[in-house]
Structures are given as structure tokens and as C-alpha cells.
C-alpha positions in Angstrom: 9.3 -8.4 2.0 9.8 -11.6 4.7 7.4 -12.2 7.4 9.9 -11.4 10.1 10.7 -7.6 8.3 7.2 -7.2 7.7 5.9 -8.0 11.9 9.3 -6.1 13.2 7.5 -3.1 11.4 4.1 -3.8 12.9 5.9 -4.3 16.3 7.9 -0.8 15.7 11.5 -2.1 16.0 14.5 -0.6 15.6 15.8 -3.2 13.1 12.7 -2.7 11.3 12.5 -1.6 7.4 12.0 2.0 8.8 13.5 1.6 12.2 11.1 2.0 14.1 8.6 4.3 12.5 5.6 4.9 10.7 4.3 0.8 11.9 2.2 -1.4 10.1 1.8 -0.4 6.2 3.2 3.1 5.7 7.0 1.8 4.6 8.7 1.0 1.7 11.5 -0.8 -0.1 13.5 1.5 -3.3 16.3 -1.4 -3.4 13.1 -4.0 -4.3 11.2 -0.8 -6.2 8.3 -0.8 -3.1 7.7 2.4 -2.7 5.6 2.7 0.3 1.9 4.5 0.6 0.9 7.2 2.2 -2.4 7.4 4.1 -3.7 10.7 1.4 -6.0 9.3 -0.6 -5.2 9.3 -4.2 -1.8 11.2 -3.8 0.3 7.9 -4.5 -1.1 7.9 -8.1 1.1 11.0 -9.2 4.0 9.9 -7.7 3.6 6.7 -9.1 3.2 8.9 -12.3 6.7 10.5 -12.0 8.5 7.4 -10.8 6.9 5.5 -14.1 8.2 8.8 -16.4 11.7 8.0 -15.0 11.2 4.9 -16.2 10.4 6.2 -19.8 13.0 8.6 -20.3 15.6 6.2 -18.8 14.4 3.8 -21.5 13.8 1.4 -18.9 11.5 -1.9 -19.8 10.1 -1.2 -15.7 6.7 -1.1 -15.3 4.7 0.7 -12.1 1.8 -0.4 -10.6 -0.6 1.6 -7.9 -3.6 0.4 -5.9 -6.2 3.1 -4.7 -9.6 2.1 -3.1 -12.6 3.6 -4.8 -12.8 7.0 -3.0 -9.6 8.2 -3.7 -11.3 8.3 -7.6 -12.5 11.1 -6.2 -9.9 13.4 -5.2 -8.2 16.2 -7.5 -4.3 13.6 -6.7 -6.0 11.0 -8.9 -7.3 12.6 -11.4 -3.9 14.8 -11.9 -1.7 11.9 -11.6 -3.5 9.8 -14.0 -4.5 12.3 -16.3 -0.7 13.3 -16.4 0.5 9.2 -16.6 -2.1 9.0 -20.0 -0.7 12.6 -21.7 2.9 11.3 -21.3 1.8 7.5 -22.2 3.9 6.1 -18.8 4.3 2.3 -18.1 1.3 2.8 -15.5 -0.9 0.2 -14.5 -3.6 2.3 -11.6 -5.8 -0.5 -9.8 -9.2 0.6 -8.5 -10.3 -1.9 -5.7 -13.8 -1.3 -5.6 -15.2 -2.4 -2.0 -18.1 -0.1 -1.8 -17.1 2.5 0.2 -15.0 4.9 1.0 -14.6 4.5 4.8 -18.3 5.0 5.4 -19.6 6.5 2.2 -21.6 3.9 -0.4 -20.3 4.5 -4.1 -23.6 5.9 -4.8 -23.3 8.8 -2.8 -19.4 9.7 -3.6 -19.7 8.8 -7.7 -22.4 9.7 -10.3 -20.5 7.0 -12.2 -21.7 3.1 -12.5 -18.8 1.9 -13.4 -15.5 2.8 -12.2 -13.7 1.6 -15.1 -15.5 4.1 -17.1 -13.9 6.9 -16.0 -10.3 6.0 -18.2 -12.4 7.4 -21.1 -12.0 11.1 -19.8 -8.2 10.2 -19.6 -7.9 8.2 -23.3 -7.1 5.4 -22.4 -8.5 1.6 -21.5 -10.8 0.8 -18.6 -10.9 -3.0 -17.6 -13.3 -4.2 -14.8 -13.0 -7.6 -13.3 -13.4 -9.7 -10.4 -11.2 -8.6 -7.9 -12.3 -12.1 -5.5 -11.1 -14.0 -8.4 -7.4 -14.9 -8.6 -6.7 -15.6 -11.8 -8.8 -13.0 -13.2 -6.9 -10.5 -11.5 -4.1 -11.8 -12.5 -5.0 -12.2 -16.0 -6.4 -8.4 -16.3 -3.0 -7.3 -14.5 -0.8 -9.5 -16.5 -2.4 -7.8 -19.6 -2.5 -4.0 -18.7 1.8 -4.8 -17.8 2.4 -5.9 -21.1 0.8 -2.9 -22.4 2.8 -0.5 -20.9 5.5 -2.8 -21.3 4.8 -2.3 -24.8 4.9 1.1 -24.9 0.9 1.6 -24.8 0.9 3.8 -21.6 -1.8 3.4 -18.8 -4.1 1.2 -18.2 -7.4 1.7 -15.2 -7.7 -1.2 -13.7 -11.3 -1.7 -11.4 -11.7 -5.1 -9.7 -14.6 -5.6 -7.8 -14.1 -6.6 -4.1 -15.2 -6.2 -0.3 -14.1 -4.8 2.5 -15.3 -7.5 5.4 -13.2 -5.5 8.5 -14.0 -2.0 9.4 -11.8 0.9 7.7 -9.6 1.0 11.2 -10.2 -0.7 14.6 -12.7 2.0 15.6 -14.7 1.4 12.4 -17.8 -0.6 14.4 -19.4 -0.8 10.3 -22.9 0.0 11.7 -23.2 1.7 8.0 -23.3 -1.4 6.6 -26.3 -3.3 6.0 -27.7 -6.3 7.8 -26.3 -9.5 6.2 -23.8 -8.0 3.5 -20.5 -9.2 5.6 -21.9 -12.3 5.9 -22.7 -13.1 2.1 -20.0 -11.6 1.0 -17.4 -13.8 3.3 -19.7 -17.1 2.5 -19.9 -16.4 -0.9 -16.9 -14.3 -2.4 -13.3 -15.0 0.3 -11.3 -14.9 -2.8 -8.4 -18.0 -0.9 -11.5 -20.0 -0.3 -12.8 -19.4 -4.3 -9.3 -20.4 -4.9 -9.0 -23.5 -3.4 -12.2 -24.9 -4.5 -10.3 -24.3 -8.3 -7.2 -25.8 -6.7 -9.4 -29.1 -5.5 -11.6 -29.0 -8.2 -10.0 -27.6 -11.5 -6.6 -28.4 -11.0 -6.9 -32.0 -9.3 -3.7 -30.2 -6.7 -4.4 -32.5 -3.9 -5.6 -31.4 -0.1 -2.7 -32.8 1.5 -0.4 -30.6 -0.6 -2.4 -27.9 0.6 -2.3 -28.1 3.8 1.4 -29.2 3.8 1.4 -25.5 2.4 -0.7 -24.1 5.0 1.4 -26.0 7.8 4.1 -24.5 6.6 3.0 -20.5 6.3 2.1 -21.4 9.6 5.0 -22.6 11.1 7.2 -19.4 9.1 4.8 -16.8 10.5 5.0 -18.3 14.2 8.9 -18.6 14.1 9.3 -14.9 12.3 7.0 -13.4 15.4 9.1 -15.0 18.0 12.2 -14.0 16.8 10.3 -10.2 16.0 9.7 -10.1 20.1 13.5 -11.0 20.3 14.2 -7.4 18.4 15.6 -4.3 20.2 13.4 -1.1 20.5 14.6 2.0 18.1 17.3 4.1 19.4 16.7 7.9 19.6 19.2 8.8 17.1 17.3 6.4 14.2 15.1 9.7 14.1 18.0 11.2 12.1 18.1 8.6 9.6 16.8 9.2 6.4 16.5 13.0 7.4 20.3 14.3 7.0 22.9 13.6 4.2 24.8 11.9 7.0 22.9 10.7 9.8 24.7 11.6 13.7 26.6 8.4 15.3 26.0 9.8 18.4 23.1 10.6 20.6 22.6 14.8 20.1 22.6 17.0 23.0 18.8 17.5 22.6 18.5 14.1 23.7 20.0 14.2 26.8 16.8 15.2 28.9 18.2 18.2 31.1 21.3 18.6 29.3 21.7 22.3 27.5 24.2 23.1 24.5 26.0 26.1 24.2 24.3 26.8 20.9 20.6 26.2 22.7 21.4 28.6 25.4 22.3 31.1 22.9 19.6 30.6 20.7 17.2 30.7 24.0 19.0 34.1 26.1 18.3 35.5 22.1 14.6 34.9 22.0 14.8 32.2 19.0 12.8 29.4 21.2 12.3 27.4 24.6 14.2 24.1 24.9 11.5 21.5 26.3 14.7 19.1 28.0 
């Protein structure tokens, strides 16, 4: 997605990807084959499971990634999606970002298991661990685990080792984590700041091009906002969309605060409800 779709859905407008509703991450994009997550943990895995099937008996070379944080290894969704995706060998890659909780909860206390990678081998099929801070590792590992199901090899676990510096949510104050650890891991680990040192250093990509690049993200994110605040506010009626085979094109009766339709009132003098208008 663009900068400007992606803060008109942050900012809730109505010419937003979902017009309006569900804000910040919870949207999706079929035409671009985004399909948007969910906030239950884990439960994106078997979907991603049946979308990749389609994929398989359409004969299509597609290929469907999913990315679950640690704790949703834990939940009954993952383990039937994946264990479903490995029996019917889908074009599956399932990313485990391993940040060391789940919300509040250490690995150690929601996983008798070291290594997250290790639990593909109740499933049959490979477990790859890498570091997640690390660019080109991750997208060595990925690029690998794609052309395996590409292939025809089926799924592939994915666990890439990161840290989650900002709380779960804005009321997440992280007083569970210990003294220090956001510190080290943000001086040590901030996988754009790894990256550039390779930039500068391995790659001889000079700083000026750099920040030309940075100027310019910049400049695109600033312009996109602006013309975001510009954006009308949803209508009533974009509630329909998406609902109904064909959406109303006018405002519904319900609407119209104090406004009663003959079908209400009849539904109402029979008992069926109380209208709220």
C-alpha cells in the first residue's frame, strides 16, 4: 500500500482501504493478495492455510506467507493451521517473530520449548531460525523457504529472532521488562541502523545517497499526511459495504435519528424489538 492509503486508515477515513473502519492494521488488500490480520492470535495461520490450498488446486505458482509473534505458537489456531498446511504440503511459508513475549509473558513461562523453530518437527517439516534484526538474513531465510513451496516442497517454519522495544499497546507501561533490556537491545540490535553500517561499510553506498533517500521518505510521508487531513469522514451508509451483495445508495431509514419505517413499527407493535432512533 501508499503512505497516503495506509495514514487515511489510521486517520479512519471514508476514502480509506476499509472506509473508515477497523483503523490502523486490521485491513487488507485481495486485488494486491494482502489479506489483512485479525487481532486472534494464531487464527491467521489456518486461513492462510486454505488461501495457500486454493493456490494448489488451482495449480497456481502463488506462494503465502503469515507472520505470528511467538505466543500465538501456543494456541490450538496455530497448531491446526499449520499442522493442516504440512499434511496437504501448501506453498506456506509461517514466520515466527520471536520478541520474547507474548504481551507480558517471557517465552519461558508460555513454551517448554528452546527453540521455536523446533517445533516444525511435530508437523514434518523444516524449521529455520535466524536473525530477525538482520536484513539480509531475513531475507535470505524467506527467499529460501518461497522457493520451496514454490517448488512444490510445502511449508516451511520460519523463527527470526527479534525485540519488541514499544509496549504491546499504548497502555503497555513494559514494567515486566527488565532494567536495561530496551536499552541494549535498541543500541545494539535496530535492525535499519545494523543495516546502514552494511550500507556505509560493506557496500561502499555512499551517506549522501542515503540521506537523499531519507529526505525523500520524509518529504512523501509529510505530503501523504497533509493531503490524509484533507479526506472526508465515512458516511453512514459505508457500514453496508462489504456486508450485502449490493450495498444501499442511499442513507436507510434506521439512520435517520427519530425517523420510524413502516416495517419497524410493525416489527415493534409485534414484540420483535425496540428501535433505539
Amino acid at each position: 500500500a501508499q503512505p497516503l492509503e495506509i495514514i487515511r486508515q489510521y486517520m479512519a477515513k471514508g476514502d480509506s482501504p476499509t472506509r473508515g473502519r477497523e483503523l490502523n492494521i486490521h485491513f487488507g488488500d485481495t486485488v494486491r493478495g494482502f489479506v489483512g490480520q485479525i487481532s486472534h492470535l494464531g487464527d491467521m495461520v489456518p486461513v492462510m492455510a486454505g488461501v495457500t490450498l486454493s493456490f494448489k488446486l488451482r495449480g497456481e505458482t502463488r506462494v503465502g506467507m503469515v507472520y505470528v509473534g511467538d505466543g500465538a505458537t501456543s494456541t490450538g489456531a496455530f497448531h491446526e493451521g499449520i499442522n493442516f498446511a504440512a499434511v496437504q504440503r501448501c506453498p506456506l511459508v509461517v514466520i515466527v517473530e520471536n520478541n520474547g513475549y507474548a504481551y507480558s509473558t517471557p517465552n519461558t513461562k508460555q513454551s517448554a520449548v528452546k527453540e521455536f523453530k523446533d517445533k516444525a518437527m511435530a508437523y514434518g517439516i523444516p524449521g529455520i531460525r535466524a536473525d530477525g534484526n538482520d536484513v539480509l538474513a531475513t531475507y535470505d531465510v524467506t527467499r529460501d523457504a518461497v522457493d520451496r513451496a514454490r517448488r512444490g516442497e510445502g511449508v516451511t517454519l520460519i523463527e527470526l529472532m527479534t525485540y519488541r522495544r514499544k509496549g504491546h499497546a499504548e497502555h503497555d507501561n513494559q514494567s515486566y521488562v527488565p532494567a536495561g533490556e530496551i536499552a541494549r537491545w535498541e543500541k545494539e540490535n535496530d535492525p535499519i541502523d545494523r543495516y546502514v553500517r552494511v550500507l556505509l561499510d560493506e557496500l561502499l553506498v555512499e551517506k549522501s545517497e542515503l540521506d537523499a533517500i531519507d529526505a525523500r521518505v520524509i518529504s512523501e510521508i509529510d505530503a501523504a499526511t497533509d493531503l490524509a487531513e484533507q479526506s472526508p469522514g465515512a458516511e453512514p451508509t459505508d457500514a453496508l459495504h462489504g456486508v450485502y451483495a449490493e450495498p444501499a445508495s442511499v442513507e436507510p431509514l434506521w439512520y435517520r435519528a427519530g425517523v420510524r419505517s413502516a416495517v419497524e413499527n410493525n416489527e415493534r407493535a409485534a414484540g420483535w424489538g425496540t428501535f433505539n432512533g
